[in-house]
C-alpha distance (Angstrom), angle and dihedral (degrees) to the residues before:
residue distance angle dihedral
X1 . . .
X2 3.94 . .
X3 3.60 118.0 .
X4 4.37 117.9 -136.8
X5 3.67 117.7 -152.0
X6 3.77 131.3 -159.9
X7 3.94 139.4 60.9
X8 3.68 126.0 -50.7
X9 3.87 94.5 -125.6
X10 3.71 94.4 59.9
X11 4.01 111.8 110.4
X12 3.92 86.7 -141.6
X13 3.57 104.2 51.9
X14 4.37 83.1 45.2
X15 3.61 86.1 62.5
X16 3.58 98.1 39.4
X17 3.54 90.3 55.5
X18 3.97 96.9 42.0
X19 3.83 79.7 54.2
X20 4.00 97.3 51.7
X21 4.21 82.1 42.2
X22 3.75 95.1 60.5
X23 3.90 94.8 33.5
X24 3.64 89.9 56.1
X25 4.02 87.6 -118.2
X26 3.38 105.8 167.4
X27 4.39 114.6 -150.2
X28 3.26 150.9 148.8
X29 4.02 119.0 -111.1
X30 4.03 110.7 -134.4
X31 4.07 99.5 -166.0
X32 3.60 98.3 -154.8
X33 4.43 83.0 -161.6
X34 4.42 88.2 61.6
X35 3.17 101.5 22.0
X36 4.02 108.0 34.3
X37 3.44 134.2 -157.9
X38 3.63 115.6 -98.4
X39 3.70 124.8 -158.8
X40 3.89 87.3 -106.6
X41 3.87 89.2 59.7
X42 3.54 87.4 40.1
X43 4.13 94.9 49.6
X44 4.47 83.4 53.1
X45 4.00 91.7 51.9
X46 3.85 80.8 51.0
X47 3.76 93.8 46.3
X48 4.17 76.6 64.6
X49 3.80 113.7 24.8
X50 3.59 126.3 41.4
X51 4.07 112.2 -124.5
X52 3.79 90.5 -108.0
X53 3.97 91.9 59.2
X54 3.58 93.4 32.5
X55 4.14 97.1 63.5
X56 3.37 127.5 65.1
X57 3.76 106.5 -118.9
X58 3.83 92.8 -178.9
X59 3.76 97.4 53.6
X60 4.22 131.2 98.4
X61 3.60 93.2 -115.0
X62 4.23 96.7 57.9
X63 3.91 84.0 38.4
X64 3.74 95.9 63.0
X65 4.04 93.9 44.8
X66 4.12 110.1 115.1
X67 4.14 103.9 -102.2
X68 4.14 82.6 -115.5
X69 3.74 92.2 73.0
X70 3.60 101.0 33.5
X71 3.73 92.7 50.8
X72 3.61 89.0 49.6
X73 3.24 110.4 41.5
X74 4.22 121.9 141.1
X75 3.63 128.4 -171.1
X76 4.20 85.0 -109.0
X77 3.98 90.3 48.9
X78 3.82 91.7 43.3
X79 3.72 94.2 53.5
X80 3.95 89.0 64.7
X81 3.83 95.8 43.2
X82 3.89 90.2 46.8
X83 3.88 99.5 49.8
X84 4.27 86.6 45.6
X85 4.22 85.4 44.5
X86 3.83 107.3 35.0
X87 3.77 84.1 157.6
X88 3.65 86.9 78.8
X89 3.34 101.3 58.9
X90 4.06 114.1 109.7
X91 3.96 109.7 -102.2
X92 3.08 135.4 -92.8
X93 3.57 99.0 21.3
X94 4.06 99.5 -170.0
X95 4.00 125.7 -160.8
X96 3.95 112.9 -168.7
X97 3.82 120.8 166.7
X98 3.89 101.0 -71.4
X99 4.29 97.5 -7.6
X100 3.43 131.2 79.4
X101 3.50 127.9 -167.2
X102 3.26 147.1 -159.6
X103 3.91 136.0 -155.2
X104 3.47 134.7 -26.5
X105 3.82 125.7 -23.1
X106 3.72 120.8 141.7
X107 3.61 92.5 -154.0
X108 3.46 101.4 44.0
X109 3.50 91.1 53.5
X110 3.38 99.2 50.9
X111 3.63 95.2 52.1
X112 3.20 93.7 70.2
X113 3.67 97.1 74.4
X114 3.71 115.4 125.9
């Protein structure tokens, strides 16, 4: 079973999971809100993804950081910031078997039907 991380409001992780639904994709929801994102969990997505690909540049919550932080940002500082900002983190962040990925690819996803 694949495990899908990120928050329930999030227009990307409602399609991804629309698109597991009618694929017949069966997963496990990780709601970053509940659940959190430790800096353990954090440390694995960086076992995967660099920091760079693993934050959401585009989003409100990297926006509003002070210039300082941003501009100085290392994967040690990041995995601090991330775990207090899961928000941040790219969606959907996807954990199947041996493969991780990492936002939004129609095909991608669907391949990994069982």
């Amino acid at each position: 079973m694949l495990t899908l991380y990120g928050i329930p409001n999030c227009d990307t992780i409602k399609k991804t999971r629309k698109l597991f639904d009618a694929q017949g994709i069966k997963y496990q929801f990780h709601d970053y809100k509940k659940l959190g994102c430790p800096n353990s969990l954090v440390k694995v997505f960086l076992e995967n993804f660099s920091h760079t690909d693993l934050i959401n540049t585009r989003g409100t919550t990297w926006r509003k950081l002070d210039s300082c932080i941003k501009d100085n940002l290392t994967e040690k500082s990041a995995i601090d910031l991330i775990s207090a900002n899961s928000s941040m983190i790219k969606r959907p962040l996807i954990h199947a078997g041996t493969k991780w990925l990492i936002g939004f690819d129609e095909q991608q996803l669907k391949s990994l039907k069982p």
